[in-house]
C-alpha positions as CSV (number, residue, x, y, z in Angstrom):
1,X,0.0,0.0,0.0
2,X,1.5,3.2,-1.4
3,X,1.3,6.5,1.0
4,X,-0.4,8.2,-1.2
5,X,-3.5,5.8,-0.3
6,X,-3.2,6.6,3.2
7,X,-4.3,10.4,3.0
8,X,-7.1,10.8,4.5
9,X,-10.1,13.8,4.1
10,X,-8.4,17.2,5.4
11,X,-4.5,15.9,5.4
12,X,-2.1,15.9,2.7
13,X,0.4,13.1,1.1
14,X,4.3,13.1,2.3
15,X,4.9,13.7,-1.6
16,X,3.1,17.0,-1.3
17,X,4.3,17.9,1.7
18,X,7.9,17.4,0.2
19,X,7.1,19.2,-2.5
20,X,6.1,22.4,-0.6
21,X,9.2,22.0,1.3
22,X,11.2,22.2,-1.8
23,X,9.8,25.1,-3.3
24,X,10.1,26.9,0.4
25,X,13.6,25.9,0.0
26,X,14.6,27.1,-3.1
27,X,13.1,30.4,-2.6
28,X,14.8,31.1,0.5
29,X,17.9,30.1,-0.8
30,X,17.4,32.7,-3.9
31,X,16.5,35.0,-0.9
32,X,20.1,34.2,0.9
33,X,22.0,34.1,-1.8
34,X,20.7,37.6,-3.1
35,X,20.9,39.3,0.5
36,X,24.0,37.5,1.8
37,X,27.7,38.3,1.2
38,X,29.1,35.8,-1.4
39,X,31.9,34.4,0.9
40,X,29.2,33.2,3.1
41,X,28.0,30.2,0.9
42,X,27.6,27.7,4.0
43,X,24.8,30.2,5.5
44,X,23.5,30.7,1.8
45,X,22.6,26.3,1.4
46,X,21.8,26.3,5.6
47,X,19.3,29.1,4.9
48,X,17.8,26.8,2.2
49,X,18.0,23.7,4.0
50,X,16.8,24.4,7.4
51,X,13.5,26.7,5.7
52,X,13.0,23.6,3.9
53,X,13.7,20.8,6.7
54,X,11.3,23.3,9.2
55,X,8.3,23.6,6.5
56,X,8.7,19.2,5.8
57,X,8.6,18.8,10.0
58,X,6.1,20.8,10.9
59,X,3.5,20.1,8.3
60,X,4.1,16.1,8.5
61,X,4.2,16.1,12.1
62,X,0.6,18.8,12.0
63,X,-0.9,17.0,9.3
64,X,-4.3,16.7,10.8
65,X,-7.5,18.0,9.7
66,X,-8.2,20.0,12.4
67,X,-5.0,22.3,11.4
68,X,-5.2,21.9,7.8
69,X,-8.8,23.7,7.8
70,X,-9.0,27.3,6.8
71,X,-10.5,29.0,10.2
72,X,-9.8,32.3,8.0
73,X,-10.7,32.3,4.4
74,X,-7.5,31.1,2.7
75,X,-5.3,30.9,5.8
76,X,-5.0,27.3,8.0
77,X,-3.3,26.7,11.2
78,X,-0.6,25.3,9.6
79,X,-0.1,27.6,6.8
80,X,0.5,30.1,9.9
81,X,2.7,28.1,11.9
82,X,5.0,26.7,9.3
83,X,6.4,30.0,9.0
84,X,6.7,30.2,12.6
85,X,9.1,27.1,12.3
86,X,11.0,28.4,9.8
87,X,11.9,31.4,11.7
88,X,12.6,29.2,14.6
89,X,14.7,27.1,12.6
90,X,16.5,30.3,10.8
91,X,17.0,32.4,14.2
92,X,18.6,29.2,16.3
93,X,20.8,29.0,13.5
94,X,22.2,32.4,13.5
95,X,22.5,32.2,17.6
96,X,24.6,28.9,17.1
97,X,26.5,30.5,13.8
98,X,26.5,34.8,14.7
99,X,26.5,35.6,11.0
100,X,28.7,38.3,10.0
101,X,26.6,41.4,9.1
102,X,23.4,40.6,11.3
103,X,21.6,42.8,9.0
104,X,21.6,41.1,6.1
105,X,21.1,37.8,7.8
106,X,17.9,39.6,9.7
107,X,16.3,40.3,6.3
108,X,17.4,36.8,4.4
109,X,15.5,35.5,7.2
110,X,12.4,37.8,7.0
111,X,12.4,36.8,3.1
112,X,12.3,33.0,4.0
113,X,9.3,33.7,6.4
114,X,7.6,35.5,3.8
115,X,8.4,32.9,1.0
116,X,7.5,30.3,3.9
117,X,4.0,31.6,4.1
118,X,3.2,32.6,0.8
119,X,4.2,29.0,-0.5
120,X,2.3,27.4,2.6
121,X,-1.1,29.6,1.3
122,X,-0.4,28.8,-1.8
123,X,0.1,24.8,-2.1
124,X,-0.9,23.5,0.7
């Protein structure tokens, strides 16, 4: 029995889940790479990896009904909290790593939350 087959009314499959992941990813790796200095390449993939790892772990580990439901028009539980992760995720990082202009690292993380939640309205 596939996964796919296991999806019940009001969740979504690990495949989609992935996907939305990805695409958070990406974008918040354009976002680093664009606001970052160029030497700082490790923080440029982290950025993209940990937006994408916090958006996969929450909505697996949420993916229930009850938080996938839009309580406001177009707008979930989980499409609100996802981008709470990722700012978690992004703001432990830089207080383990002290990046080396904090402004630039403050807005490449504002740019992930951003792309965090617009992808999370969007796909999910």
């Amino acid at each position: 029995m596939n996964s796919e087959a296991l999806v019940t009314a009001g969740t979504f499959g690990a495949g989609h889940i992935a996907l939305t992941a990805a695409i958070t990813g990406v974008l918040a790796l354009a976002a680093a790479a664009w606001r970052l200095p160029r030497k700082a390449w490790l923080d440029v993939v982290a950025v993209g990896v940990l937006a994408a790892a916090s958006v996969f772990l929450w909505r697996i580990s949420a993916n229930m009904p009850q938080l996938n439901s839009d309580g406001l028009p177009g707008f979930s539980a989980n499409d609100w909290l996802a981008p709470a992760l990722t700012y978690l995720f992004l703001t432990t990082y830089a207080d383990l790593r002290p990046p080396p202009d904090p402004r630039r690292d403050r807005q490449t993380r504002a740019l992930a939350v951003l792309a965090s939640l617009a992808v999370n309205v969007i796909t999910i």
